[in-house]
LUMSE-47937 format. One record per residue (C-alpha): residue in three letters; z, y, x. Coordinates in pm, whole numbers, plus 32768, in hexadecimal, padded with zeros to 4 digits. Each point is the difference from the previous one (the first is absolute). Example, Ala and Ser with C-alpha at 12.3 -4.5 7.8 and 13.67 -1.06 7.14 Angstrom:
# LUMSE-47937
ala830C7E3E84CEser7FBE81588089
# end
This chain:
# LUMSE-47937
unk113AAA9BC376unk7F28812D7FA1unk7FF081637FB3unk7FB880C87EFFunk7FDA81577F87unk7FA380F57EC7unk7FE581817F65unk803B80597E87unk7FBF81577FEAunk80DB81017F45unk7EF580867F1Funk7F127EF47FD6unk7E7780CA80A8unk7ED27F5E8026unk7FD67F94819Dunk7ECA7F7780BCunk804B7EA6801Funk81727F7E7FC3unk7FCF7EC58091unk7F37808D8134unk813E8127802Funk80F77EC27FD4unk7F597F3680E1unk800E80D3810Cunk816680387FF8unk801E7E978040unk7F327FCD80F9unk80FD80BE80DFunk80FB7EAA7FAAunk7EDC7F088073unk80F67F8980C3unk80B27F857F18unk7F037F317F5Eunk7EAB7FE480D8unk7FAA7EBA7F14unk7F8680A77ECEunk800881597F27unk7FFF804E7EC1unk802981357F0Bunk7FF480527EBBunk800681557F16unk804C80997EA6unk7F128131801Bunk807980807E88unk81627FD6808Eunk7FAB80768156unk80BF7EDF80A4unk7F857F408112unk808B7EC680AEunk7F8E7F498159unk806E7EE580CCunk7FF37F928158unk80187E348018unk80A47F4F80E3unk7FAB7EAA7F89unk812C7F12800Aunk80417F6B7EA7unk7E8F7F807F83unk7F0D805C80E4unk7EEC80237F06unk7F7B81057F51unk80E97FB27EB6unk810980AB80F4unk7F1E81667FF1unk80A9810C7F8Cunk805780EB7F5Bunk7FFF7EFD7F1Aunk7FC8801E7E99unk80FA7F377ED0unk7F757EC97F25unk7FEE81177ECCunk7F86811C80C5unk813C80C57FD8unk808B800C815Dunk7F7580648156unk80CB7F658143unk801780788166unk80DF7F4F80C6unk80B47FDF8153unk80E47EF8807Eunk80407E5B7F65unk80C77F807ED1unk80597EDF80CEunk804A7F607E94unk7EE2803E7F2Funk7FAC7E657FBDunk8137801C7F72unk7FAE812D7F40unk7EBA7F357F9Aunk80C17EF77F6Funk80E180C07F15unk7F0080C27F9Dunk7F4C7EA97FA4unk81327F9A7F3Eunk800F80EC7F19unk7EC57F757F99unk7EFB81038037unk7E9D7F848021unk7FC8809D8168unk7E937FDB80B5unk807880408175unk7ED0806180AFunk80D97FCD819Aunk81287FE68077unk8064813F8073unk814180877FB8unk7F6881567F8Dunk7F657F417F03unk81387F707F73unk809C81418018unk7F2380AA7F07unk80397ED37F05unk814C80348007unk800781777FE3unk7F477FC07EABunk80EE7F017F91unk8148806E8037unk7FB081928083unk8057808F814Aunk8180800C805Eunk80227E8D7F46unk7F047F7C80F3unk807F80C4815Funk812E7F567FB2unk7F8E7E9B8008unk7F42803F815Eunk80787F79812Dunk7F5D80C68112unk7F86813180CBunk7F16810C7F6Cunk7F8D81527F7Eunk7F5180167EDEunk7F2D80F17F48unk7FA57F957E9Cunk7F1680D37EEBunk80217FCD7E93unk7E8C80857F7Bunk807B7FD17E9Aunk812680EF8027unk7F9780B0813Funk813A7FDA8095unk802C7F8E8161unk80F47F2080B1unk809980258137unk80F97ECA808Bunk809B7FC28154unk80B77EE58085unk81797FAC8000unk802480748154unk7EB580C9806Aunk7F647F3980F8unk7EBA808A7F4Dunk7FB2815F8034unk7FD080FA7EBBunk7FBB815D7FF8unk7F9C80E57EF6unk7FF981937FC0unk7F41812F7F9Aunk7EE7809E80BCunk7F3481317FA6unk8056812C7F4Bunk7F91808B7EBBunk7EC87F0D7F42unk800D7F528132unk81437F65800Funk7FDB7E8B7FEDunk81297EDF800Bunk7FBF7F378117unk808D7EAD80ABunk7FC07EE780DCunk808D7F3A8115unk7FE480ED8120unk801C8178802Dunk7E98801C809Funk7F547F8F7ECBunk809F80FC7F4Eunk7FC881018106unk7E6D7FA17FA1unk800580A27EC3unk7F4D814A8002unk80B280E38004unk81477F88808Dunk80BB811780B2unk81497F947FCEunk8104809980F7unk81037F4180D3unk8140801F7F43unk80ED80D78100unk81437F5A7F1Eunk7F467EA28032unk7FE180328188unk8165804A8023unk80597EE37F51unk7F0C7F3380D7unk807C806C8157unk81777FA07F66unk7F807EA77FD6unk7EC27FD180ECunk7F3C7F997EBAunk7FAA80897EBAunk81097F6C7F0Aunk7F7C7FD97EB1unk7FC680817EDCunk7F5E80FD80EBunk7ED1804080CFunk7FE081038130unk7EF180AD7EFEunk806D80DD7ED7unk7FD67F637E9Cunk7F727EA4808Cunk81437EE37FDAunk80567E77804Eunk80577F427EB9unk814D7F8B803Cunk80267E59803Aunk802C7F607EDDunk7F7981277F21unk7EF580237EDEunk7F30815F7FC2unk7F6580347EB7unk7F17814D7F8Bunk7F7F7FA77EE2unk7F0C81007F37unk7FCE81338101unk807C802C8175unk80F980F87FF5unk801781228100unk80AF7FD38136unk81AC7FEE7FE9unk80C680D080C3unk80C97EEE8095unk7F967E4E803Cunk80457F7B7EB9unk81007EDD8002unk809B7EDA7F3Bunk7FE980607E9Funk7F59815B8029unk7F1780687F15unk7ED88102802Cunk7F3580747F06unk7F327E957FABunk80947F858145unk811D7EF97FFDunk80937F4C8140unk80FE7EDD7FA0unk80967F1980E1unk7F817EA47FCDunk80E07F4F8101unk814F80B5807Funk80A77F5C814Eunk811680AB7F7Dunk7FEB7F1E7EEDunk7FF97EC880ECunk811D807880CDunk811680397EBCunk7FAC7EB77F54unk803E7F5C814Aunk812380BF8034unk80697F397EB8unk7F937E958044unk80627FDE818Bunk7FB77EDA809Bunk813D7F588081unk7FD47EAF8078unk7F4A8009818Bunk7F447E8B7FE2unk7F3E80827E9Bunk7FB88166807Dunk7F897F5F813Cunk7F377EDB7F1Cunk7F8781467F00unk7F6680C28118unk7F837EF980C3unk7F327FAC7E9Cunk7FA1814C7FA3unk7F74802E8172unk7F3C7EA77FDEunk7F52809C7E81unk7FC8813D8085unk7F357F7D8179unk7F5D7EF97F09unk7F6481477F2Bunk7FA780CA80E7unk7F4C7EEF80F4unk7F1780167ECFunk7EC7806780A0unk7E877FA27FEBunk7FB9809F817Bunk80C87FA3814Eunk81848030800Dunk80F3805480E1unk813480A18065unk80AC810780E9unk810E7F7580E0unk810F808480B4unk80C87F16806Bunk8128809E7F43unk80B27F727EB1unk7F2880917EF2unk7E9D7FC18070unk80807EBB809Funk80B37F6A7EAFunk7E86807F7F1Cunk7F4A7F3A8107unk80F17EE9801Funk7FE47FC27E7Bunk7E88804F8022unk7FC57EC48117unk80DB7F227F1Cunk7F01800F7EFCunk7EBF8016809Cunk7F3C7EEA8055unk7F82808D8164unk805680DC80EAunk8077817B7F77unk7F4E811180E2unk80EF80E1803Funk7FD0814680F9unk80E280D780EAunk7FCA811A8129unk808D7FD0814Dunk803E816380BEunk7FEC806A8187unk819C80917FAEunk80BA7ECE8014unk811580DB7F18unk7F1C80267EFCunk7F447E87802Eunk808B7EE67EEFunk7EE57F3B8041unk80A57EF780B0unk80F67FDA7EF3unk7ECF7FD57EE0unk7F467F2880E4unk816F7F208005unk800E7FE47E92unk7EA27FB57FFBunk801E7ED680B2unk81127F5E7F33unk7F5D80467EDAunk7E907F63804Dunk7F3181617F90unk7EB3804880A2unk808C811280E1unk7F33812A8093unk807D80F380D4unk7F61815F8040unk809A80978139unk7FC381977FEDunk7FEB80D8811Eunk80B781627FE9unk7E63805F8009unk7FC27F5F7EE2unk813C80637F3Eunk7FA081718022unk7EBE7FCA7FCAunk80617FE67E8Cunk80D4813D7FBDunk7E9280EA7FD2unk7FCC7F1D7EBEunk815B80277F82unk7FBC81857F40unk7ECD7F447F65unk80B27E9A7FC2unk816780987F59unk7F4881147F28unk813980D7802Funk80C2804080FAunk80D57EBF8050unk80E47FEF816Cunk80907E987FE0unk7F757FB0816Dunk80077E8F7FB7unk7EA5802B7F3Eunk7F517FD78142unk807F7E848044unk7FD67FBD7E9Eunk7EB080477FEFunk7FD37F53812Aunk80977ED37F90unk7F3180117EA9unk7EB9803580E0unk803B7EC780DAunk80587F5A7EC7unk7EB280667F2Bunk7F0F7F668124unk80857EAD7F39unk809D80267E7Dunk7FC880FC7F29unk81447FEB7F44unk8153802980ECunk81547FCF7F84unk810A809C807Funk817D7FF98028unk804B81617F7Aunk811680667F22unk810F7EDB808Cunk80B7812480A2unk801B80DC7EBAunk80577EE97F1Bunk80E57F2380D4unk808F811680ECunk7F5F7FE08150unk7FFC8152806Eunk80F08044811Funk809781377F64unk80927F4B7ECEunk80EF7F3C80E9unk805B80D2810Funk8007814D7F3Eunk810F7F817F38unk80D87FAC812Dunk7FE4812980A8unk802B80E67ED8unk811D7F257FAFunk807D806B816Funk7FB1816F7FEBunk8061807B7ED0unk81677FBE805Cunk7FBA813680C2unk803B815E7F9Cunk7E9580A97FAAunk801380F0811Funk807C7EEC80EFunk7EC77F3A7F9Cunk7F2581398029unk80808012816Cunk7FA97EA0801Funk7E917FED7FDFunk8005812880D9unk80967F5D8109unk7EF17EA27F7Cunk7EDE81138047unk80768042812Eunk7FF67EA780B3unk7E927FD88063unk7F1D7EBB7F50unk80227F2D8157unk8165803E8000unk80417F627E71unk7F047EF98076unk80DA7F9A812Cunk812580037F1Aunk7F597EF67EEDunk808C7EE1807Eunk816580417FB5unk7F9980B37EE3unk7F5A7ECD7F52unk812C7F57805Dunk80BD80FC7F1Bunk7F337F9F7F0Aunk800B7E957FBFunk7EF77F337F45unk7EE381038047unk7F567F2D811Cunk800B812680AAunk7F4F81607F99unk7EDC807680E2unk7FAA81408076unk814E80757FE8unk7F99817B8093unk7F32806C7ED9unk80D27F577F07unk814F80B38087unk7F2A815E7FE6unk7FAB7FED7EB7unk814C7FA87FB6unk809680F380C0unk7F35811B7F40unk80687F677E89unk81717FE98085unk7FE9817E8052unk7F9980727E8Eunk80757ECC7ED8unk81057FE67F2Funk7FF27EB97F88unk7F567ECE8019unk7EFB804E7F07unk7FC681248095unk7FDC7F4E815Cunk7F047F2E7F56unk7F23812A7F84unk801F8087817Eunk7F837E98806Cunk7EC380187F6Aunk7FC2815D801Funk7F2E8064813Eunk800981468018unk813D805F7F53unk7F9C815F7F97unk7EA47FEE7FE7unk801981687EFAunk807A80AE813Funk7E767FA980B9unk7F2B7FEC7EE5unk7F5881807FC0unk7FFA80A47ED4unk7FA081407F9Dunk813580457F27unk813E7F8F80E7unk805E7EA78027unk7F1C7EC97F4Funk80B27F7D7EDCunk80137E848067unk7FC87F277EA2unk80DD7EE27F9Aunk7F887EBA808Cunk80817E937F36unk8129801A80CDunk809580C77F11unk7FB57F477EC8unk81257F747F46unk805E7EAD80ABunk80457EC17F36unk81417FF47F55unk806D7EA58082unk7F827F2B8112unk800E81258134unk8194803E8019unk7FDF7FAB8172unk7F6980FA8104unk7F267EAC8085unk7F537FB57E89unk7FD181707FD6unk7F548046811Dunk7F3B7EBF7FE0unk7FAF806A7E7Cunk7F85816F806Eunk7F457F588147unk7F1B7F347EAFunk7FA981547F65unk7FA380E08102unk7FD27F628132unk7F4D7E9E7FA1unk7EE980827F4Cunk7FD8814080B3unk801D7FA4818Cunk7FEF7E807FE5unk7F167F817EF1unk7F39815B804Cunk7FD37FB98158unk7F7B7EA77FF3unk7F24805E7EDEunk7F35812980CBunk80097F218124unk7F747EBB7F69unk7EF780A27F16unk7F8680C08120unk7F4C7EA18068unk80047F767EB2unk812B7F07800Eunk80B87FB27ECCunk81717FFC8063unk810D7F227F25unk817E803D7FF4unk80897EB27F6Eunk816D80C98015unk7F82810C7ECFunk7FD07EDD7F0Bunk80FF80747F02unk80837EFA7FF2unk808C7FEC812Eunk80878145800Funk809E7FCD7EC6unk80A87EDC808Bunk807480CE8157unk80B2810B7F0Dunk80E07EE47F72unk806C7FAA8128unk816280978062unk800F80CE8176unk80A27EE380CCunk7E8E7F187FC5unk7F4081108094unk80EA80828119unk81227F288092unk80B080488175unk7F1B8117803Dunk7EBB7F667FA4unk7F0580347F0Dunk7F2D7EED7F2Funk80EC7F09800Cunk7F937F3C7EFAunk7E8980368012unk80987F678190unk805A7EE17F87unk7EB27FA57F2Bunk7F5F8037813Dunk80D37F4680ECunk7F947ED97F0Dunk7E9F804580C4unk800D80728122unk815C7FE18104unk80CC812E800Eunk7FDB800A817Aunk7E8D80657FA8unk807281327F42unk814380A58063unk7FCB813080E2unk804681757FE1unk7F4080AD7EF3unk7F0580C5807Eunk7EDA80477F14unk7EA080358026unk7FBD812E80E7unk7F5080898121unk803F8111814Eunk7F8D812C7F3Funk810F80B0809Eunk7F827FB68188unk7E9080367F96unk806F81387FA9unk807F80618134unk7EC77F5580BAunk7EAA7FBA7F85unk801C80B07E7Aunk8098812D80BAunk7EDD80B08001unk7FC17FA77E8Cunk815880647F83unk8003815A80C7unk7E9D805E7F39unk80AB7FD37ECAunk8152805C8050unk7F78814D8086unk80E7812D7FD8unk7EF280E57F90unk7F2D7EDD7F56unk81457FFA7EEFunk7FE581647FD2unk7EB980227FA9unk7FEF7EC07F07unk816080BC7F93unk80797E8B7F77unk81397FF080CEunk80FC80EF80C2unk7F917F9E8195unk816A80208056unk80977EE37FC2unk7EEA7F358035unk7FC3808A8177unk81697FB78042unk80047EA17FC0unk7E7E7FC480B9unk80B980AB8138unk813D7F357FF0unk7F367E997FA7unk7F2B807F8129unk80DE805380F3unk80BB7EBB7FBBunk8168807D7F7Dunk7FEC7F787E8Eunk7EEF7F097F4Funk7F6480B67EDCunk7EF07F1B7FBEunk80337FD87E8Funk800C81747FC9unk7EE6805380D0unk7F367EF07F5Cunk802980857EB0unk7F848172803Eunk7EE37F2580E6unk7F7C7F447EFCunk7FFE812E7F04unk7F3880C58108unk7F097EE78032unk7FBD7FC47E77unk801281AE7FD9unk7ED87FE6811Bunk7F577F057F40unk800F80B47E99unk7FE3816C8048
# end
């Protein structure tokens, strides 16, 4: 786990120093690698290239990069693991080439194989996380790869104007922001788009001309940087001496499984169970301590279940206990831990401690980011780095075998209400609204009832509001689904412009969706959960929060080869009487008891909402001030005010809402 980053300039000028100017930049990433640096330049190109080491693969110094081919041709900065790279060794060995290996780092191997079989023929061998940033001196052209599902961060863009404009990229916005010159303004179109979601989807960033390479993508200028598009370039698009192909399409993955579905339960179960067992063996790879995050819930309990069955002592594995016995699942992790023989620790947080964290968050995220569950994750990942430095985690299970509550009980109640008349169901979610959060959560008992096979759904209140507010302006259940995952559901009506209303840009929701594989509402919600919400909320948030302290994190469920397996596998083996992961249940249960496990889902949060009313008041008001929004002239106060009043006076909880214009205002403070 590393970071990288690197400037080609437009019109290639003579500048003091390349690798001193490069350097620099990533120096602002230490924290990503504080074991070694490195850089490297082309002053007749004017291309520069600088990396920041965390050692985990080969600690030695045949690990440095950027790291330069056997012939001299290529130049390699790299972040993440190819969990598979012996095995890349060995066929490159087979087809008989006289190698000298000079370590055994998998950056190393990497750069063989892009000189034996080129660069898309060797990303699609790899099995494993990273972003990549490769420079062909002979052709000067330059390479830029992400990972199947983005759990490494890429950006790139344009900075400067006239002479000055240079190409730049790297793994995190504030090495970019280190170029001179950088004056890059926040992207009004971007913000809206970001207070719709409460992150940054990709292929954008909140700054003008600076982009995320899609997941599974491959960037190529080859000759001379090309100004600056007018819009992200995407699959396919071509740009001057620019070319962005997709390398690896989950689109792909989810029509060929569509077309060779699993049928019999005992082999799916025996498959996945299998492909579980390779994947935990690869990524326990490590030459530095090891552990894992555990929640006591099916996915992080099955990766560590499978993780103690091959280990030959104690796994360490890590959770956070909380003061809010609502929001605590400690006892449940510490349960599992038991049964399963791991070297448990337990960090118990105070609400102190917990808020100590959210001043780091503007400088941690980069851009502005409002999933409030950042601040227990990087809790969790700091108790975890006092002991490993690699931390694998149960991510992705609810994506890929349909654990989030909304792909059940959406359904059913959709199922339920669109029997009614669109103006009937309009008057309904008025009359939802109405009936205050203690009310619904008085009423949950007979509700779960209603809904059999849940194990019950918690925090009723906030979950019948929400609804209550889609109910009042969907059609369908698609469109309930786009509602769902939209925070602010008009953000264009409070983001300022100077001309009218902010024209809010297309976000991967709208690409085309696969032509087999997602006839269901569950699978298609599930499929567009992978391509927006995974990599851009999930993997993102772990990432920022882990490399913070310099953990490596490890998702054992984004091995492709598990996913491909979990998109051959027909509806009723992910969700059966109301429950999701059924069959990723029943590997476990082969583990750990079932009695361990089943509970309500709850997911990993925190009382953001009651700070906010108590000891962040104070905080919030400062940045939430009426006049304060004027001046900045980034928002409309109106709307904003109105829901700070009415989460403060107690009538409705707006904590998600508030927390995305929060967390812009804190990172706007931070990069004025």
């Amino acid at each position: 786990m590393c970071g990288f980053v690197g400037f080609w300039r437009l019109q290639p000028k003579k500048l003091d120093n390349l690798k001193a100017l490069v350097s620099g930049m990533a120096d602002t990433i230490r924290h990503r690698g504080p074991d070694d640096s490195g850089a490297w330049a082309d002053a007749h190109s004017c291309f520069a290239l600088a990396h920041r080491r965390l050692s985990i693969i080969d600690l030695s110094a045949a690990g440095h990069q950027p790291m330069r081919s056997a012939s001299g041709r290529f130049i390699l900065a790299y972040n993440g693991e190819v969990y598979n790279h012996l095995d890349i060794r060995t066929e490159l060995q087979a087809t008989g080439r006289s190698i000298a290996w000079h370590g055994h780092s998998d950056t190393e191997t990497l750069l063989a194989a892009f000189e034996y079989w080129g660069v898309e023929a060797t990303l699609t061998r790899t099995v494993g996380m990273f972003a990549i940033a490769l420079w062909d001196i002979s052709q000067r052209s330059l390479y830029l790869a992400r990972d199947r599902f983005g759990e490494k961060p890429l950006y790139y863009g344009w900075v400067g104007n006239g002479e000055d404009i240079a190409f730049v990229f790297g793994s995190e916005l504030k090495a970019l922001r280190a170029y001179p010159g950088f004056a890059n303004p926040i992207s009004r179109e971007v913000l809206a788009l970001y207070m719709r979601f409460s992150y940054v989807p990709t292929p954008h960033s909140i700054y003008q001309d600076i982009y995320k390479l899609e997941p599974g993508c491959l960037l190529n200028i080859t000759g001379i940087v090309p100004p600056a598009p007018s819009q992200p370039p995407r699959s396919s698009a071509t740009h001057g001496g620019l070319r962005l192909c997709r390398w690896w399409s989950l689109r792909d993955v989810v029509e060929t499984g569509a077309k060779s579905q699993v049928t019999n339960e005992t082999e799916a179960e025996q498959e996945l169970d299998q492909r579980l067992q390779d994947a935990v063996r690869l990524q326990s790879l490590a030459d530095v301590p090891l552990g894992a995050f555990l929640s006591g819930g099916v996915d992080s309990s099955a990766i560590i279940a499978l993780m103690q069955q091959q280990a030959i002592r104690p796994v360490k594995t890590f959770t956070v206990g909380f003061e809010e016995a609502a929001f605590d699942e400690s006892p449940y992790a510490c349960a599992v831990a038991r049964h399963l023989g791991t070297d448990h620790t337990e960090l118990f947080v105070t609400a102190t401690e917990a808020q100590a964290v959210i001043p780091h968050l503007s400088a941690m995220y980069d851009e502005p980011f409002a999933d409030s569950s950042q601040i227990p994750t990087h809790l969790v990942c700091r108790a975890a780095h006092t002991q490993v430095t690699v931390a694998l985690s149960g991510d992705a299970g609810d994506e890929l075998f349909g654990g989030y509550n909304r792909y059940f009980w959406v359904p059913r109640i959709w199922k339920r209400m669109s029997k009614l008349p669109y103006p009937v169901r309009r008057i309904l979610g008025s009359a939802m609204h109405n009936l205050p959060l203690a009310g619904w959560d008085a009423l949950s008992y007979p509700l779960n009832i209603m809904l059999p096979g849940t194990k019950g759904v918690t925090r009723v209140g906030d979950k019948a509001h929400k609804l209550a507010t889609r109910l009042i302006g969907v059609r369908d259940l698609d469109g309930l689904y786009s509602s769902l995952v939209s925070e602010w559901l008009d953000p264009a009506q409070m983001v300022k412009v100077d001309d009218g209303l902010v024209r809010e840009p297309l976000s991967l929701l709208a690409d085309p969706l696969p032509k087999w594989g997602v006839e269901q509402h569950e699978l298609r919600m599930m499929y567009l959960d992978s391509i927006t919400y995974l990599s851009d909320d999930i993997l993102c948030k772990v990432d920022r929060a882990a490399m913070a302290i310099s953990l490596e994190t490890r998702v054992p469920f984004l091995d492709h080869r598990v996913a491909e397996l979990a998109w051959r596998l027909p509806l009723k083996m992910k969700i059966r009487d109301g429950q999701g992961k059924w069959l990723l249940r029943q590997v476990l249960y082969k583990y750990v008891p079932r009695e361990l496990i089943e509970r309500p889902k709850v997911g990993f949060g925190i009382p953001v909402g009651q700070w906010l009313r108590g000891p962040l008041r104070d905080w919030a008001e400062s940045l939430l001030d009426e006049k304060r929004l004027q001046a900045e002239g980034y928002f409309y106060p109106a709307p904003i005010r109105t829901k700070w009043i009415e989460h403060l006076g107690g009538r409705r909880d707006h904590t998600a809402s508030l927390w995305t214009v929060l967390m812009f205002q804190a990172w706007l403070e931070k990069n004025k």
